[in-house]
N, C-alpha and C positions, 0 to 999 in steps of 0.2 A: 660711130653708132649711137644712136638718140637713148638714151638710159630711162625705162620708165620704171618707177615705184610705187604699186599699190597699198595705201594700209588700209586696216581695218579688216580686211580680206579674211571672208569665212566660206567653209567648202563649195556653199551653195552660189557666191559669188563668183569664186572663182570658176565654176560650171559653165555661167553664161557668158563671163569676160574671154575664156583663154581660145575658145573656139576664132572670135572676134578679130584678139589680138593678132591672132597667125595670117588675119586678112591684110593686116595694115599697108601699103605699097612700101614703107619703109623702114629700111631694116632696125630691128630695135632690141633692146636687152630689157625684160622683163621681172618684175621680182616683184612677188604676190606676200605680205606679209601681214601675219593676224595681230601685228603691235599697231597699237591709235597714234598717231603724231602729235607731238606736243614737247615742251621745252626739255623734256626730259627722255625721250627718243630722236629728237633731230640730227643727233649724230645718222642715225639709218636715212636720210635724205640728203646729204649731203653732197654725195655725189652724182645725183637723180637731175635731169633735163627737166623731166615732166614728173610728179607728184599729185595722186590720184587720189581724193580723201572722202570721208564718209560724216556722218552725223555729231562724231562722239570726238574727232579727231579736232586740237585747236591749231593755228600759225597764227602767234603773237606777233607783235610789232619786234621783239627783243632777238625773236629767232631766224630774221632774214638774212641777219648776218653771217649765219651757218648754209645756207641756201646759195645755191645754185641754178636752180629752178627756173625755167620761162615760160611755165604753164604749173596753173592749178587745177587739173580737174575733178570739178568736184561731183558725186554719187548721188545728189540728191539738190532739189528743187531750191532750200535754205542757201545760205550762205555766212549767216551772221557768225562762222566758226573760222572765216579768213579772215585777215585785213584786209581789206580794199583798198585804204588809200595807200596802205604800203606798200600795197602790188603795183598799186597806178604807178606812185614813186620807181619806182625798179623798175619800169616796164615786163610785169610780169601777166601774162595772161590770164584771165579767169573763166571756166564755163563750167556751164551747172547743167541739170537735168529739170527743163520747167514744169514736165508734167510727165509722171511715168503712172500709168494708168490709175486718174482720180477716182475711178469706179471700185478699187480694191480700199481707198479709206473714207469714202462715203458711205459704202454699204457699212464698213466695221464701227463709221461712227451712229449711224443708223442704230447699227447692233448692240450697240452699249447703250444708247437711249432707253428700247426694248426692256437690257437686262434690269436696266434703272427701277423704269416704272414700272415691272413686275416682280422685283425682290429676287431677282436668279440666284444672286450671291447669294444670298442667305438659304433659299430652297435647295442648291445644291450639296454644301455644307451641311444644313441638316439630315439631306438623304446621305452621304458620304457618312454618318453616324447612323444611319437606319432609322432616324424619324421619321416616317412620313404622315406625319400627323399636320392639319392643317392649324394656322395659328392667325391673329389679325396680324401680327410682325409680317406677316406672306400679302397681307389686300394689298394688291397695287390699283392701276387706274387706266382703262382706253386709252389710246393714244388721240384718237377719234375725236374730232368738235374741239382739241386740248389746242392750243397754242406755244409754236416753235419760235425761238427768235436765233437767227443767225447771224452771227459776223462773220461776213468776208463773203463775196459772193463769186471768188475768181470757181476755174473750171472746180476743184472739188465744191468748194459752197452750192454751185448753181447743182449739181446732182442731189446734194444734200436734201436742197430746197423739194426738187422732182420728188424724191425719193416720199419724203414727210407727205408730199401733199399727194400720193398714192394710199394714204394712211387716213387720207380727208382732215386733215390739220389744217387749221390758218397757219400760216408761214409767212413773219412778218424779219423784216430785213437788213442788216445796214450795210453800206458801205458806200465809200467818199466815192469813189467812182460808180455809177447805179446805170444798171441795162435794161433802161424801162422796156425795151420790146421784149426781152427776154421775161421780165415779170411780168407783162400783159399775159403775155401765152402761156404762164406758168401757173398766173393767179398768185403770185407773190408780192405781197405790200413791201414797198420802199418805205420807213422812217426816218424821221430826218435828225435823229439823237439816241444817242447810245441809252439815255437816260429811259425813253419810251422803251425799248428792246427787253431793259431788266423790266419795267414795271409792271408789263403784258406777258410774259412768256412762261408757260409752267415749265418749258426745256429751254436752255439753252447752249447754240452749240457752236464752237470756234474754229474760223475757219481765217483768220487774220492773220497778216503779216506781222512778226514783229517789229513792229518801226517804234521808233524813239516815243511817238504819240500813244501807241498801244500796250505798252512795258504796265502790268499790272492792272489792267484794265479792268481787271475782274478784283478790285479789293474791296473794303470794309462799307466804305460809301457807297459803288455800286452794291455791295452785296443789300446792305440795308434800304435801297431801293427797290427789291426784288418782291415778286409773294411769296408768302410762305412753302416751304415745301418745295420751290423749286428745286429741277435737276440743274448740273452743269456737266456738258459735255467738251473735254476737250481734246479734239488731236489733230489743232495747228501748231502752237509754239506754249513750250512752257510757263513760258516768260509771260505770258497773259494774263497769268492769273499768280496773285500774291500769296502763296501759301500758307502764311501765320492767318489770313483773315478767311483764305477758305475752310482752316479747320477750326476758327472759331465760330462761323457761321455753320459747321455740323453740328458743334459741341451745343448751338444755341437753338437747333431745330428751326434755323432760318432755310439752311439748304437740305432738302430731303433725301438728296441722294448727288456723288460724283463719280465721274469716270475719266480718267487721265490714261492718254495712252502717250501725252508727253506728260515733262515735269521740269522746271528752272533750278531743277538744282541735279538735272538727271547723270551727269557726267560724271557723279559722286558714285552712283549706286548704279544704275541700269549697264547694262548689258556684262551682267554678272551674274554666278548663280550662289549667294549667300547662303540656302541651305545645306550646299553640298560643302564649303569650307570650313574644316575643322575647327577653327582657331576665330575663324574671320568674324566680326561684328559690324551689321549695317551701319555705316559711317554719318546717316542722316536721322536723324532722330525725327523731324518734324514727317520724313518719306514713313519712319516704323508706327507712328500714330497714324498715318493713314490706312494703311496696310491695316490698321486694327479696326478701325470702321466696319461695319456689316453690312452699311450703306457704300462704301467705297469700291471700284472696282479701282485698281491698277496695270494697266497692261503695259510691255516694254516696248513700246513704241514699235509696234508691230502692226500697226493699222494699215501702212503699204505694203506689208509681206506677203504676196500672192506671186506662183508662179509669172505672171503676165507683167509685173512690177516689175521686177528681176529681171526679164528679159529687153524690156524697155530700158532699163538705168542702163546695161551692162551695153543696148547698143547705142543709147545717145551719150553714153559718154565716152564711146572708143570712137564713133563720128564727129565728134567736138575733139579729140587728140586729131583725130586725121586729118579734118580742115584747118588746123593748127599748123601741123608737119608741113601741108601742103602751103600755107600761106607766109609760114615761116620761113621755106627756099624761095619764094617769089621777091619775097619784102625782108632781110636779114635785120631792119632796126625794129621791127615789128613795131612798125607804124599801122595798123591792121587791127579793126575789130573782128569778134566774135559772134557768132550768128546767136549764141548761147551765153552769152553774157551776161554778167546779174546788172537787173533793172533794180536800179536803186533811186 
């Protein structure tokens, strides 16, 4: 019997997976478990065929050796939390979830734009104390006639894009692959350098891969390239933006406002709840200076959390285990791609 191991696994996941898994044609042993994977859990995979991972979850190059494993299935779109070329090595399988409905984090990155340029965070915290006194800390600015600059134009970018220019935004663009029909009919400008993107853009919002070229993209030079006052929006990949230089470009009143719904150093702190731990102290000091910004929003990478998400991850990734299972009795050296495979 095929042993599968879920981690990460929270109520609400296991909701839309278990219904799923009882369809599989083959018979299999299941274990849904709320512990992350990593070199100091992989004892719990050890005896697991197939291992089913999430965002927060790592497999190092050092922990294959404790693996068993001829499939990784992973929960989300990313991937940069496996090995790849260790897996290639092993012949171990990889599928991912390419798109579980980009409309749940385009709206929310949308949404955080909004909270930006109208000072939510600070108006709501005031009313939360019974201020409701208006103040200039509260003027924000139309979105209207303003200019968007986005990176990354795959399906969530191009909604991003839609979305801004329902707003009557210019919406100017990058990315190394460009869908000029899709920007004709959008009215969305293609640029041909990152550098144009900061110079033009009173928002900008990330919607990139992180590839080895993009790691930081958003540091001290780009930032200094920017207008003043600029927003940043991010909830593509952490790793995009250099944190020491986006809290000194707060501290400098270069950037007028952020909103992180990732973070490159999220693994330390996210998906925890610090207030409620007695004892416990945020382990990242540069995440508690943000957190203290009133220009800062933080959210826990919660921009795909919508029912309609959730139902999407839970059934392309029990359909990437099944065309697995099924390809796997056809083909036993698993000579065999995956319809879901990470494009690298």
């Amino acid at each position: 019997m095929v042993k599968i191991v879920f981690f990460d696994v929270k109520p609400y996941d296991k909701k839309f997976l278990e219904p799923l898994v009882a369809e599989l044609k083959e018979p299999v042993e299941v274990s849904y478990l709320d512990s992350k994977l990593n070199k100091d859990t992989v004892e719990l995979a050890k005896d697991a065929d197939i291992i089913s991972l999430f965002v927060h979850d790592k497999v190092e190059k050092e922990m294959f050796d404790k693996l068993k494993c001829t499939m990784i299935a992973c929960r989300s779109a990313g991937f940069d939390y496996v090995d790849l070329t260790e897996c290639a090595a092993r012949k171990i399988k990889v599928a991912t979830v390419p798109s579980y409905s980009p409309s749940s984090i385009a709206e929310f990155a949308v949404g955080l734009s909004i909270n930006l340029a109208r000072n939510l965070k600070m108006a709501f915290e005031r009313s939360k104390n019974a201020d409701l006194s208006l103040t200039s800390k509260l003027l924000g600015f139309e979105m209207k006639g303003k200019t968007v600059g986005v990176f990354g134009t795959g399906r969530i970018g191009k909604l991003v894009c839609e979305i801004f220019r329902g707003f009557k935004m210019n919406v100017i663009a990058f990315d190394v692959y460009e869908d000029k029909e899709w920007a004709a009919q959008n009215q969305v400008e293609y640029v041909k350098t990152k550098d144009e993107v900061y110079a033009r853009s009173d928002i900008i919002s990330l919607h990139a891969p992180l590839t080895q070229e993009n790691v930081h993209m958003i540091d001290s030079k780009a930032i200094e390239k920017m207008k003043n006052g600029v927003l940043i929006v991010n909830t593509g990949r952490g790793g995009l933006i250099d944190t020491k230089a986006l809290i000194d470009g707060i501290k400098s009143r270069k950037i007028g406002g952020a909103a992180l719904d990732v973070y490159e150093k999220e693994n330390l702190s996210f998906d925890h709840d610090w207030f409620s731990v007695e004892e416990g102290i945020m382990p990242d000091e540069d995440l508690s200076v943000l957190l203290g910004f009133p220009n800062v929003l933080v959210t826990a990478h919660q921009a795909y959390f919508t029912q309609e998400a959730l139902k999407e991850i839970a059934n392309v990734t029990i359909s990437n285990i099944a065309e697995y299972l099924q390809k796997a009795k056809e083909q036993p050296d698993r000579g065999f791609s995956l319809k879901n495979a990470p494009r690298v």
